[in-house]
C-alpha positions in Angstrom: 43.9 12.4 28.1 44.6 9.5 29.4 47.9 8.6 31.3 50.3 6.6 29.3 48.3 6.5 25.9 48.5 9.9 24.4 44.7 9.2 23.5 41.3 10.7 25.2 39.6 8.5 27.5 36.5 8.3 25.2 39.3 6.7 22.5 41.3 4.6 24.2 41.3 0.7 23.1 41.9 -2.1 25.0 43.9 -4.6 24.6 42.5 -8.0 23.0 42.0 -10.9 24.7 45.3 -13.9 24.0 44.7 -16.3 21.1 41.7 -19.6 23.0 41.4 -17.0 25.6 38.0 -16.1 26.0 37.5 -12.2 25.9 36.2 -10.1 28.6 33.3 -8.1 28.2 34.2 -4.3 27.5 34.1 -1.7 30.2 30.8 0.8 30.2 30.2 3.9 31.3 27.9 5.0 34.6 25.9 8.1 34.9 28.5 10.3 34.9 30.4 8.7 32.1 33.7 7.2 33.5 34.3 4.1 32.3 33.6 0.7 34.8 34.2 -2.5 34.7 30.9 -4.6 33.8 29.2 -6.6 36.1 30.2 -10.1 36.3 27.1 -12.4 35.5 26.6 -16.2 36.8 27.5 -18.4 34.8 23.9 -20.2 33.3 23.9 -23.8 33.7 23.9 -26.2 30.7 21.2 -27.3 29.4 20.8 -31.3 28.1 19.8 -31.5 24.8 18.1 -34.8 25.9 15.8 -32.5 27.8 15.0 -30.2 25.6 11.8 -30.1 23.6 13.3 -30.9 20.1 15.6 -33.5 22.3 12.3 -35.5 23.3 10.7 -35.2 20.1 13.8 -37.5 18.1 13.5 -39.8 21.0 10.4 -40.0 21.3 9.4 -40.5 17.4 13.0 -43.2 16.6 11.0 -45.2 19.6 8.1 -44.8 18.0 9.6 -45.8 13.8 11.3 -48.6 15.7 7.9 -50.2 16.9 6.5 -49.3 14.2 9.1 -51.1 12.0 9.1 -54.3 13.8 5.1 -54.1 13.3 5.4 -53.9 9.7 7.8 -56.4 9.4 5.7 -58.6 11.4 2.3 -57.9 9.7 3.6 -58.9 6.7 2.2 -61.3 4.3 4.9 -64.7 4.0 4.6 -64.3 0.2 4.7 -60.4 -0.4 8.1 -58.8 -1.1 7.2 -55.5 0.7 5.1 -54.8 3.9 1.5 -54.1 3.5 1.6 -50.6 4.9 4.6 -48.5 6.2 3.8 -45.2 8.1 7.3 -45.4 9.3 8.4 -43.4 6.3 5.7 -40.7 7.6 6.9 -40.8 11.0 10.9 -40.8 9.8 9.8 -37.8 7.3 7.9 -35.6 9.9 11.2 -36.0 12.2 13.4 -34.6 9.4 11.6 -31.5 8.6 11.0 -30.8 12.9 14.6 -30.9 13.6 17.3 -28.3 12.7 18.8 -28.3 9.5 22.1 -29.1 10.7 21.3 -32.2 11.9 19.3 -33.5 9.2 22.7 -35.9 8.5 22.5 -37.3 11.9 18.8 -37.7 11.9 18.4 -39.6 8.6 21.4 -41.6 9.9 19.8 -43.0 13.6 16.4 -43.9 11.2 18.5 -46.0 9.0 20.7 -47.5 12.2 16.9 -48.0 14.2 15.4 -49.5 10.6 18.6 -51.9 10.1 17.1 -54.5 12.7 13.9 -54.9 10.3 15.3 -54.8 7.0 18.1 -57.5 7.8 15.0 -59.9 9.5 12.9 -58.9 5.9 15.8 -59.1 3.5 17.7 -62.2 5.1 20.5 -60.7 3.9 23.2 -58.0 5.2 23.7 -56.7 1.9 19.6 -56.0 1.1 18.9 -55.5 5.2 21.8 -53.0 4.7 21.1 -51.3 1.5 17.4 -50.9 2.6 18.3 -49.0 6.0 20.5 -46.6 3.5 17.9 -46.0 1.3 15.4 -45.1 4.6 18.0 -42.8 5.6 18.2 -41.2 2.2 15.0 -41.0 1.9 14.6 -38.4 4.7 17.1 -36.6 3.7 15.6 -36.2 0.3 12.0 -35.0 1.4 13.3 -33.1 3.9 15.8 -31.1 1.9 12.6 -30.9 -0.6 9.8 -29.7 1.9 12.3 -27.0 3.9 13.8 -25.8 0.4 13.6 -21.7 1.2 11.9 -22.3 4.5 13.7 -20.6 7.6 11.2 -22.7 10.4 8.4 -25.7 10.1 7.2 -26.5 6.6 3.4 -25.7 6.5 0.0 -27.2 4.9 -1.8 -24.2 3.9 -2.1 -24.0 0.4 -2.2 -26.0 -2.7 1.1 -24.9 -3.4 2.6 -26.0 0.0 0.2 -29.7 -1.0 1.6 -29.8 -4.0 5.5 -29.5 -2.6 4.6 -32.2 -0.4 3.1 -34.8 -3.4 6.8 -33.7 -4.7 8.9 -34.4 -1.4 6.8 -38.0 -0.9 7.5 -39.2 -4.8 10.3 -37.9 -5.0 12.2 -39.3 -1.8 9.9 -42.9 -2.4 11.6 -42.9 -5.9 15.0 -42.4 -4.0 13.8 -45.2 -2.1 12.9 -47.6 -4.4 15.5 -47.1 -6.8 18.1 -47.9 -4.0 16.3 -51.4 -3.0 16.0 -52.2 -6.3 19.5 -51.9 -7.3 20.7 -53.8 -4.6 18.3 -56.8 -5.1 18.7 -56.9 -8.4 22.5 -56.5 -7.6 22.3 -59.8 -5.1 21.1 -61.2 -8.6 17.1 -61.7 -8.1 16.2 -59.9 -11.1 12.6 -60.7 -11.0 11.9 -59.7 -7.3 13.7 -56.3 -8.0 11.3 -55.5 -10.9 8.3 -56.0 -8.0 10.2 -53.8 -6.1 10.5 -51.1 -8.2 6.3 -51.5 -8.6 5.1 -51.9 -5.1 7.5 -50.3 -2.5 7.1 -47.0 -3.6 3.3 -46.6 -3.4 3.7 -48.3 0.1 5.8 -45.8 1.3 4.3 -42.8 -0.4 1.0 -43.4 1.4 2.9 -43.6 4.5 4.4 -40.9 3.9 1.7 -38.9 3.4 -0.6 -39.9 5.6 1.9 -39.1 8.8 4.1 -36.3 8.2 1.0 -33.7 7.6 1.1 -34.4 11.3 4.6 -32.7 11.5 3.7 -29.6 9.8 2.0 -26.2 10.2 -1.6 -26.4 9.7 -4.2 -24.1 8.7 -5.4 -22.4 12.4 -9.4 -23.2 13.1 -11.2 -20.6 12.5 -14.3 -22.8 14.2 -14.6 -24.4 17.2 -15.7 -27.5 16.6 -17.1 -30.0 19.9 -15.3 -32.8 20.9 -18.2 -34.6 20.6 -18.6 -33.9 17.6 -14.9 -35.3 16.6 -15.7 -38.4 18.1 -18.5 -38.9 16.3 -17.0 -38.3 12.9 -14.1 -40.4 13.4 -16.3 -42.9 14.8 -18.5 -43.3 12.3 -15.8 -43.3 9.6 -14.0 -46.2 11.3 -17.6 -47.9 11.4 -17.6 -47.1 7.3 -14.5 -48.4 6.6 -15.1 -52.2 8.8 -18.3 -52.3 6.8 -16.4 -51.6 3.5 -13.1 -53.9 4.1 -14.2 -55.9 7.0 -17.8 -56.8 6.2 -18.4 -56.4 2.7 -16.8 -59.3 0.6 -17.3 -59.1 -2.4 -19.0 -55.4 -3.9 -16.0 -53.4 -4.7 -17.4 -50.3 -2.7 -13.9 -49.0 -1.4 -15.2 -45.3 -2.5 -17.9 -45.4 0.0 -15.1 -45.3 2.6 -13.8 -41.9 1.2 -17.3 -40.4 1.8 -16.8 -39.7 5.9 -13.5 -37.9 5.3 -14.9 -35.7 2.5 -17.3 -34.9 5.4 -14.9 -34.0 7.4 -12.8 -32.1 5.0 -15.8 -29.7 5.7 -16.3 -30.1 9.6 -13.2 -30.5 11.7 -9.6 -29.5 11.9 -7.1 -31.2 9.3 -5.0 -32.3 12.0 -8.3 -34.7 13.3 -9.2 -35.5 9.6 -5.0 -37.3 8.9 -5.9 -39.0 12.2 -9.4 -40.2 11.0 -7.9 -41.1 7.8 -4.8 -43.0 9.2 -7.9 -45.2 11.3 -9.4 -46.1 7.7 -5.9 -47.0 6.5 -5.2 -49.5 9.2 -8.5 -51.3 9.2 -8.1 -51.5 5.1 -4.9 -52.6 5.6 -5.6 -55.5 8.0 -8.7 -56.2 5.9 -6.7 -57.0 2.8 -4.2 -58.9 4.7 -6.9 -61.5 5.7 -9.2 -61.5 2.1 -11.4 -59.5 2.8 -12.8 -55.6 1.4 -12.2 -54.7 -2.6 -8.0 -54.8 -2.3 -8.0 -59.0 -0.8 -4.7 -60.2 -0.9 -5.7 -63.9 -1.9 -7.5 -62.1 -5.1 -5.0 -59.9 -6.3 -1.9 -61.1 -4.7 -0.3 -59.2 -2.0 1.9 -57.3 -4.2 -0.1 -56.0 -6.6 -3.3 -56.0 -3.9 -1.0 -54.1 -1.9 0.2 -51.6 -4.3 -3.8 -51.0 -5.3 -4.5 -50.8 -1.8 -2.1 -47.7 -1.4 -3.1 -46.0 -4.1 -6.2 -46.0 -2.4 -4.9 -44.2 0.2 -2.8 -41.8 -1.8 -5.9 -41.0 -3.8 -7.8 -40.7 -0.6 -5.1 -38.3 1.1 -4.8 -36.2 -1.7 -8.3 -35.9 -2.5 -9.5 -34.7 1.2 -6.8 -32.3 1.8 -7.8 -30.3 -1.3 -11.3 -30.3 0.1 -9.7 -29.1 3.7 -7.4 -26.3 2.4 -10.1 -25.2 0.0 -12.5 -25.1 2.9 -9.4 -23.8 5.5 -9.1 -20.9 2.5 -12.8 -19.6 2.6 -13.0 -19.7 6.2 -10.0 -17.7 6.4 -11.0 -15.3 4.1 -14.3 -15.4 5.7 -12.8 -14.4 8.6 -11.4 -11.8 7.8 -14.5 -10.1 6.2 -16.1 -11.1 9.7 -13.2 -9.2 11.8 -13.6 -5.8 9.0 -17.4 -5.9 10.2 -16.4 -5.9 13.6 -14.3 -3.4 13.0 -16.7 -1.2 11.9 -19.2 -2.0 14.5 -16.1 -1.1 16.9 -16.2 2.0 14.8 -19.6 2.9 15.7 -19.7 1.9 19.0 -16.5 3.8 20.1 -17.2 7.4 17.6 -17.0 10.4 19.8 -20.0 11.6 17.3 -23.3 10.7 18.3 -24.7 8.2 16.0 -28.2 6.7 15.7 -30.2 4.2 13.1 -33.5 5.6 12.2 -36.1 2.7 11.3 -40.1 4.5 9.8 -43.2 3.0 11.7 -46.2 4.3 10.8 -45.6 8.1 9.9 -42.8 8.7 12.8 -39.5 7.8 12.5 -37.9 5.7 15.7 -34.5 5.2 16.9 -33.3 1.5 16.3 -29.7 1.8 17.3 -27.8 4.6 19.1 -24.4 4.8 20.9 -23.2 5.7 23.7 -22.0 9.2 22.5 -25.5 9.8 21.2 -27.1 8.9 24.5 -24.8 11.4 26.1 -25.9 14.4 23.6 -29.4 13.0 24.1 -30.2 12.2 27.4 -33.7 11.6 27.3 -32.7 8.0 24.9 -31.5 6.4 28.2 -34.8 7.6 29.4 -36.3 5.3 27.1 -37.5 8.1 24.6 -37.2 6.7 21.1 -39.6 8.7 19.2 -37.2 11.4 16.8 -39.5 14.2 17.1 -39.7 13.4 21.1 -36.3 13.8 21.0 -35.5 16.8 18.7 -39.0 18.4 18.6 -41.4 18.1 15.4 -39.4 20.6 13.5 -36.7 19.2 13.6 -37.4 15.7 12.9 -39.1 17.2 9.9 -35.8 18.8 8.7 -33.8 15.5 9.5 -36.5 12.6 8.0 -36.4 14.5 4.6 -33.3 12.9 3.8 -35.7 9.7 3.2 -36.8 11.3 -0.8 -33.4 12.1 -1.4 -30.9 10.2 -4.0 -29.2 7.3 -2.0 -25.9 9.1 -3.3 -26.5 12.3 -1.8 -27.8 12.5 1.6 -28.4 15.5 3.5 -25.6 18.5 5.9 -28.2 20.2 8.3 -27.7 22.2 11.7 -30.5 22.1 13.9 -31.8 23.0 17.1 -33.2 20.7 19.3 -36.3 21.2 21.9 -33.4 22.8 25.1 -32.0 25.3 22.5 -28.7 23.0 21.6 -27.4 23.7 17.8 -26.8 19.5 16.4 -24.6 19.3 13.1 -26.0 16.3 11.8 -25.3 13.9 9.0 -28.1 12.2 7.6 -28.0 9.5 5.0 -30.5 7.2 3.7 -29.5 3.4 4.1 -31.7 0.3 2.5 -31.4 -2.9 5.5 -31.4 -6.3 4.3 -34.9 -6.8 4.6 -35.3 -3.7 2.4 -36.7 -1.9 5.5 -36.0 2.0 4.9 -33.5 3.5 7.3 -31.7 6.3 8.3 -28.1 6.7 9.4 -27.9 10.1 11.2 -24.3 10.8 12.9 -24.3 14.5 14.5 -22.0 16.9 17.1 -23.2 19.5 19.7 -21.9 22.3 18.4 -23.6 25.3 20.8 -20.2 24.9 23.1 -17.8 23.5 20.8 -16.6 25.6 17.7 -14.2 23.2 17.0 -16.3 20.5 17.0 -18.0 22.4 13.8 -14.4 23.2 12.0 -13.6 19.1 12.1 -16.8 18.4 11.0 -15.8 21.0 8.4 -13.3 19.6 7.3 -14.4 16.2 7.5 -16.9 16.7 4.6 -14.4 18.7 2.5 -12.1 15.9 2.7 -14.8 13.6 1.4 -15.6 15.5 -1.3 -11.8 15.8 -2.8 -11.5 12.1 -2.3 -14.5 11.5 -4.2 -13.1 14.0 -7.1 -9.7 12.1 -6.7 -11.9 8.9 -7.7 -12.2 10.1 -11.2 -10.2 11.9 -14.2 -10.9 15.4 -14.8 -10.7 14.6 -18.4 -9.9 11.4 -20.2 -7.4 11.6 -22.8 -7.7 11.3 -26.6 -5.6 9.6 -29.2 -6.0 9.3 -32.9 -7.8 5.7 -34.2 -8.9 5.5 -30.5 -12.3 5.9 -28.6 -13.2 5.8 -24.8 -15.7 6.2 -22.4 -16.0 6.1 -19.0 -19.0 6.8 -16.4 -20.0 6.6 -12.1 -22.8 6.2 -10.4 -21.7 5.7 -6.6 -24.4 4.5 -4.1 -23.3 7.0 -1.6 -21.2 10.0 -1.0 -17.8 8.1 -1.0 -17.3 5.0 -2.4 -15.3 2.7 -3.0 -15.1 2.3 -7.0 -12.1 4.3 -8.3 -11.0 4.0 -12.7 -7.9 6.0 -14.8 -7.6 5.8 -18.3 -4.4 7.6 -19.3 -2.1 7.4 -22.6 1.5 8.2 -22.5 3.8 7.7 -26.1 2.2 4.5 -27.9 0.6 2.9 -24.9 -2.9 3.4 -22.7 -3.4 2.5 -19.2 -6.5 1.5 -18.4 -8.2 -0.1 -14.7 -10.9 -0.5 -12.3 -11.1 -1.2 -8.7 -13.0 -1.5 -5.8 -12.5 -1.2 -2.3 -14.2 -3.4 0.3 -16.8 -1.7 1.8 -18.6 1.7 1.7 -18.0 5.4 3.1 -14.8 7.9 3.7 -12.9 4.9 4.9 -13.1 3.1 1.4 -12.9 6.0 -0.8 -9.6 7.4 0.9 -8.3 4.0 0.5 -9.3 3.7 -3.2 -7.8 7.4 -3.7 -4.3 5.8 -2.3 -4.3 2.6 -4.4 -5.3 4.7 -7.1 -2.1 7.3 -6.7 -0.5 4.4 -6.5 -1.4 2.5 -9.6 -1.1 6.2 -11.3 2.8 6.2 -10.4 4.1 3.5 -12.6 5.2 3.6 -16.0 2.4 2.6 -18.6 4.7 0.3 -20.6 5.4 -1.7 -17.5 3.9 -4.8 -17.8 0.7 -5.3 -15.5 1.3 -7.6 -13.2 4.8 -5.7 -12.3 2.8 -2.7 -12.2 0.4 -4.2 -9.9 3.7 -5.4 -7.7 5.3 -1.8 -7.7 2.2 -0.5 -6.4 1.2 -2.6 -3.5 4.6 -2.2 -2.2 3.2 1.6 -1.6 -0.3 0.4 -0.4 0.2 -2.5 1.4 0.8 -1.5 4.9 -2.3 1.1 4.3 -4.5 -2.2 3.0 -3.0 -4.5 6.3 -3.8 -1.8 8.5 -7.4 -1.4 7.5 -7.3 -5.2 7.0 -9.3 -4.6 3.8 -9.3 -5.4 0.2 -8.8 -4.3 -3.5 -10.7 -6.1 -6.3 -9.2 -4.8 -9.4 -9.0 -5.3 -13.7 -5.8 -3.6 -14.8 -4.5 -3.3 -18.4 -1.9 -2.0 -20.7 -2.4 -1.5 -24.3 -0.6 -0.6 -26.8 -2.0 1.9 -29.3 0.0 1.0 -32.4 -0.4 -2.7 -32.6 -3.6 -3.2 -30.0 -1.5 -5.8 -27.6 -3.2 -5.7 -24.7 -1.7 -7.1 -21.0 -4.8 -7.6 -18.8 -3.8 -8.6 -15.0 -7.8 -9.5 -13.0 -7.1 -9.1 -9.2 -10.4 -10.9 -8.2 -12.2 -8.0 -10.1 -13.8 -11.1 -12.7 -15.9 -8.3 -14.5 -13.6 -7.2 -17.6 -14.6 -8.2 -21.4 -13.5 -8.3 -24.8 -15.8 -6.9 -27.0 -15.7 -7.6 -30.6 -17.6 -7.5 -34.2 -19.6 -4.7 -33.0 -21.2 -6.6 -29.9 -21.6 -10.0 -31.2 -19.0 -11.8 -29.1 -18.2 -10.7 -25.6 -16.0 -12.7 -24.0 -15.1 -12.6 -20.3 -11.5 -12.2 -19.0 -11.4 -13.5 -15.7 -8.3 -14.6 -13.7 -8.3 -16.8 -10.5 -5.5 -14.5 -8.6 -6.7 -12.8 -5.3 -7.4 -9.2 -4.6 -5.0 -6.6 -3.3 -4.3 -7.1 0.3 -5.0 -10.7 0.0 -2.2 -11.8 -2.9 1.3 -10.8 -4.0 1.5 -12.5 -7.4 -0.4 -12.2 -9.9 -0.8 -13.9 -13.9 -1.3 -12.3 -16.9 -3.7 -12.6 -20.3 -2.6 -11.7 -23.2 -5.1 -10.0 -26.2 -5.2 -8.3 -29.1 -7.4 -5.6 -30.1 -8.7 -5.5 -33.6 -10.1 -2.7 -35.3 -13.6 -2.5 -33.9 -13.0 -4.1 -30.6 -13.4 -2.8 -27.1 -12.0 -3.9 -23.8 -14.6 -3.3 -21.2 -14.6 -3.1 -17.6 -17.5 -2.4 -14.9 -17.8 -2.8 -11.3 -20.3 -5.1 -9.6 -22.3 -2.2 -9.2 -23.2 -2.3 -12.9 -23.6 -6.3 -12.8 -26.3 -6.0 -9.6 -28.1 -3.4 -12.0 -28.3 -5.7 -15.1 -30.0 -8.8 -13.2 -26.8 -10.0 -10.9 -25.9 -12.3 -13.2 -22.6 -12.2 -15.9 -24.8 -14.0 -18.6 -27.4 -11.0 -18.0 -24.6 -8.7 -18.5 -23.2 -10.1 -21.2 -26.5 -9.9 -23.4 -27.2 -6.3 -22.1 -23.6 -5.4 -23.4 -25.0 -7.1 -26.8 -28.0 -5.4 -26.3 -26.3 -1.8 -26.2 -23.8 -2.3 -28.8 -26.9 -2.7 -30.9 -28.9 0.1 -30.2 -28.1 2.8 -32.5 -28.8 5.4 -30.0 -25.9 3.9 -28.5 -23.2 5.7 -31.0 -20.0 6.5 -28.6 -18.1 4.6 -25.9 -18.9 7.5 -23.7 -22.9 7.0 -24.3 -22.3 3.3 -24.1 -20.2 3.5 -20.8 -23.4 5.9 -19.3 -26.0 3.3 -20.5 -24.4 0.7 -18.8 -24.1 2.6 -15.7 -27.7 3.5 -15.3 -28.6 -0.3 -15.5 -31.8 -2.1 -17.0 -34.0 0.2 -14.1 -32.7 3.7 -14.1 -35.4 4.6 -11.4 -34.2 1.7 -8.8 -32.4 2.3 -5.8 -28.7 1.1 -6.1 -27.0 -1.0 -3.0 -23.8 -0.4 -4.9 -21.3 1.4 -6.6 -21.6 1.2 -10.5 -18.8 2.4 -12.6 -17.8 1.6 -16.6 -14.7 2.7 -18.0 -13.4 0.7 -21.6 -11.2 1.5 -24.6 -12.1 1.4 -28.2 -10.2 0.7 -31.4 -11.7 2.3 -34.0 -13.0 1.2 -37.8 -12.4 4.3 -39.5 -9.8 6.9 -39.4 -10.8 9.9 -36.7 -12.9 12.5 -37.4 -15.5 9.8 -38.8 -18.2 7.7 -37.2 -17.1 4.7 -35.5 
């Protein structure tokens, strides 16, 4: 207890600090639990906002739209109502969405106050000079609010849908803009030079707009290095392009040509570079304008509507190349990816506490191409330079091992050997097809004269890869009156990666088709997992909420093995033949109808499993007589490697009248137009049929 409180020391409370005083921190206990007073710490010393990175970055960039301001102003043409260019909006956009939210207000309000000098030496009026700073100020505050809208940090540039907020934020807040000018001019009572206002400030804006604050935001990261060198020469020769174009040239309206350099580099360098190359061109066909000369001359056109050409120009030009980047940014991020799975694998091999070699034929012998470092230790005589097999394992046993060559690519061979000192090997041997189509051997193998355990994990390896390759596939497809199916698997090796279901629950069917990046006890467990957890959902959920429910289970699985699910999934329902199909970036699922006469292909753009969150939905109807149909790319590499070759051998097959069931069609697809060629590939078929004629009759 604790004197004078009535309460246990481990309950007491203390008091609370007076009303504006500041509270001291509470006491803690030591080692031995009694209650101390905490240490006092020094007090930190303030630090200036002036000095602080954001702090430099308003200075910095209101210096930088107040130059810029005066420039424009001063560039101007004596007869045109707007400047020719005005990358101040850019720079005064790009500072609203780098500074915190809560001082958006006081940002958009120093732009207008640094702007007011300008617009009252443009306008000659405090009113206009006035209204235009306001409408400068609200303009960042416009595409601000618009690009950060649900962002915690920086906006970014990534996708088309972060490109396509920022065409929104740039109209929208040059609108604001233009609107507000325009009022007020027309307001002052000169109707007609509002009207060319509302026509030409905008675009001018816009472009600036867009062409600077892609500067302020997150870009893609470069996934290649690309030489300095090499960035001087692309912006170099673009800026030589565009003085030809608007300098040079007089009187060919080539303006296009000028676009051709950034396309170039859309494919070559970083985006931040390429807004840098692209601001260059804007500048030199600015100036060339201004002075008559390129396809947007001033004295031609007029500076007003000249000028308002001249930045759609740019707008086109901007919009244009950044698709081109981010499309490019995309694949090489995806690529990427794929690149850092391989080296994962390699990592894989490299690291396996299993000995592990890759068996290339020359002549009659089989040598060893590729071994690691646990195989060298198992096999000493390899770092001896020994790379004949039967050198290394005797002739009897290389015999035993290289007759895995005439065996099915599925199948592969289990053996326990002994080697030339007496040692027992469990080895794995599996026959591989290189790119060249050079025949190979993967052999992977454990001492096992010394290590009993070693055997029992090995054990139990392959019995775990033979219930994951059961777990792959039904034990027996479902039946349902008016109803057909079929379904069939020919994987390229032990474990794959292809994994279908077909199951019917009340009035609707489930039906989908996957496959896992990759090859080998890796992808089959992971298309065992997404599998389970496709299986878990209800089957009148709609697909693509299905599809969301279930990578909610798999996703830290798919991150971790930073692989990938290409998938078809599909709900029908048996009573009226609605079908929901959701395509995952599987591409290969098909409507089949009048018997085989029209097959029609229903593929989605959305990304695989691992690499999206969202995904769209077709809807179809199944008619008595029509199929849905889907197949992995196992079965489209078997048919030619093309979708029109598949298409005409689905055709092809629904003609045949040995063809009679789903279940005979879904085999004959499988086996492809070679049944005797070796498969690099998984090929499954799994589809649903409506039938013509009541059950218990011939469809």
């Amino acid at each position: 207890m604790t004197p004078g409180t009535g309460l246990p020391a481990a309950t007491r409370e203390f008091p609370a600090a007076a009303p504006g005083i500041p509270a001291d921190p509470p006491p803690v206990r030591d080692d031995s639990g009694v209650l101390v007073p905490p240490r006092a710490e020094a007090p930190r010393p303030a630090r200036r906002w002036i000095s602080s990175p954001t702090g430099v970055l308003v200075v910095a960039t209101l210096a930088g739209i107040f130059a810029l301001g005066w420039l424009s102003e001063w560039t101007r043409p004596a007869e045109a109502v707007s400047a020719i260019w005005w990358p101040v909006s850019g720079l005064a956009l790009g500072l609203g969405v780098r500074t915190p939210k809560r001082h958006l207000w006081l940002v958009s309000a120093a732009v207008a106050l640094v702007l007011l000098g300008p617009n009252l030496v443009h306008s000659g009026t405090a009113l206009l000079g006035i209204a235009a700073s306001v409408a400068a100020g609200v303009e960042v505050a416009i595409g601000a609010l618009i690009l950060r809208a649900g962002v915690a940090g920086v906006p970014s540039l990534k996708t088309y849908a972060d490109l396509g907020m920022l065409l929104l934020a740039v109209v929208t807040a040059a609108t604001a803009y233009d609107l507000t000018v325009a009022a007020a001019t027309f307001v002052h009572g000169d109707v007609s030079e509002a009207i060319t206002l509302l026509f030409s400030a905008g675009p001018r804006r816009a472009a600036g707009m867009l062409l600077v604050t892609p500067l302020f935001l997150q870009l893609p990261a470069v996934e290649r290095k690309v030489r300095p060198l090499q960035v001087v020469l692309q912006v170099s020769v673009a800026l030589l392009v565009s003085v030809l174009v608007f300098l040079v040239n007089h009187e060919l309206p080539i303006s296009f040509v000028a676009i051709v350099p950034p396309m170039w580099g859309a494919i070559t360098m970083a985006i931040r570079w390429l807004l840098v190359e692209m601001l260059g061109i804007a500048a030199i066909a600015s100036y060339g304008s201004a002075t008559g000369q390129g396809a947007f001359a001033f004295p031609h056109f007029g500076p007003d509507l000249g000028g308002t050409l001249l930045q759609a120009f740019e707008l086109t030009m901007v919009t244009i190349v950044l698709v081109v980047a981010l499309t490019v940014a995309s694949e090489r991020t995806a690529t990427a990816r794929l690149g850092s799975s391989e080296l994962l694998y390699r990592s894989n091999f490299e690291t396996s506490l299993a000995g592990m070699l890759v068996l290339v034929r020359d002549g009659d012998a089989w040598q060893v191409q590729r071994h690691n470092d646990a195989a060298a230790a198992l096999l000493p005589r390899l770092t001896d330079g020994v790379r004949d097999l039967a050198g290394l394992l005797g002739e009897q046993a290389a015999a035993r091992v290289t007759t895995a060559d005439g065996h099915e690519r599925s199948e592969g061979l289990d053996l326990e050997i002994e080697s030339l000192d007496g040692r027992q090997f469990q080895m794995g041997v599996v026959p591989l097809e290189l790119e060249d189509g050079e025949r190979s051997l993967a052999v992977q193998f454990l001492d096992i004269t010394d290590s009993v355990n070693a055997k029992a994990r090995a054990a139990e390896e392959l019995q775990r890869a033979a219930e994951v390759q059961r777990a792959l596939s039904p034990a027996e497809l479902p039946s349902r009156a008016g109803w057909e199916h079929g379904a069939a698997a020919v994987p390229a090796r032990e474990v794959g990666g292809d994994f279908y279901d077909l199951r019917i629950e009340g009035r609707y069917a489930v039906i989908f088709l996957g496959d896992v990046m990759g090859k080998g006890i890796g992808s089959g467990i992971l298309a065992a997992a997404t599998r389970t957890a496709l299986r878990s959902g209800n089957p009148a959920t709609r697909p693509a909420d299905a599809l969301a429910d279930s990578v909610r289970i798999i996703d830290e699985e798919l991150t971790r093995s930073n692989a990938f699910v290409t998938l078809g999934y599909a709900t029908v329902d048996l009573l009226t033949g609605r079908t929901g199909l959701v395509d995952a970036g599987h591409g290969l699922s098909f409507l089949v109808r009048n018997g085989g006469t029209e097959v029609e292909r229903l593929a989605g753009a959305d990304l695989p499993l691992g690499l999206g969150s969202s995904w769209g939905e077709q809807r179809v109807d199944l008619a008595p007589g029509d199929s849905l149909l889907m197949v992995s790319d196992g079965v489209l590499e078997g048919w030619g490697d093309s979708v029109e070759d598949l298409v005409a051998a689905i055709k092809g097959l629904r003609a045949d009248p040995a063809v009679s069931t789903p279940q005979v069609f879904a085999e004959a697809l499988c086996r492809g137009a070679d049944p005797g060629a070796e498969s690099t590939d998984d090929a499954t078929a799994v589809l649903i049929h409506r039938s013509m004629v009541p059950e218990g009759a011939r469809a």
